[in-house]
C-alpha positions, 0 to 999 in steps of 0.5 A, a space after each residue: 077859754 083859758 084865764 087872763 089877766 085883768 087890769 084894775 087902776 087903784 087911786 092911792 092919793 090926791 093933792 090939795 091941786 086935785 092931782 090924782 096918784 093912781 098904780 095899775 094892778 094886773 090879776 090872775 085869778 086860776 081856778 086851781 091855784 092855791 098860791 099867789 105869787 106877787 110881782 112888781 116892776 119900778 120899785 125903786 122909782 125910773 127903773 125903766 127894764 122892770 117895767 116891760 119885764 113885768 108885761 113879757 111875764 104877764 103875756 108868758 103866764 098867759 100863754 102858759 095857764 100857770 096854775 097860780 094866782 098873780 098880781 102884778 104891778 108893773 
């Protein structure tokens, strides 16, 4: 069975109203890797065509078994 991608919810802040921020990471972890490649959709806030790029991309390096190690934040 080859690698995938597993998803962790980071908290990064809460309000004084109990409002939660939290960001989604998505790691791959190849047994072979020896880099790690660090890739992020929305950085500059509704930046809505990097979003889904991330997730082709993570489907692609799925499908493929590239021997690096990614972390994405879409």
């Amino acid at each position: 069975m080859g690698q995938n991608f597993n998803h962790e919810t980071l908290p990064l802040h809460s309000t004084a109203s109990n409002t939660k921020f939290e960001i989604d990471v998505w790691r791959y972890n190849h047994p072979d890797a020896t880099q790690t490649v660090y890739l992020q959709g929305g950085i500059h806030g509704i930046e809505l065509t990097g979003i889904p790029v991330v997730h082709e991309f993570i489907k692609e390096i799925e499908e493929h078994q590239l021997a690096y190690n990614f972390i994405c934040v879409p």
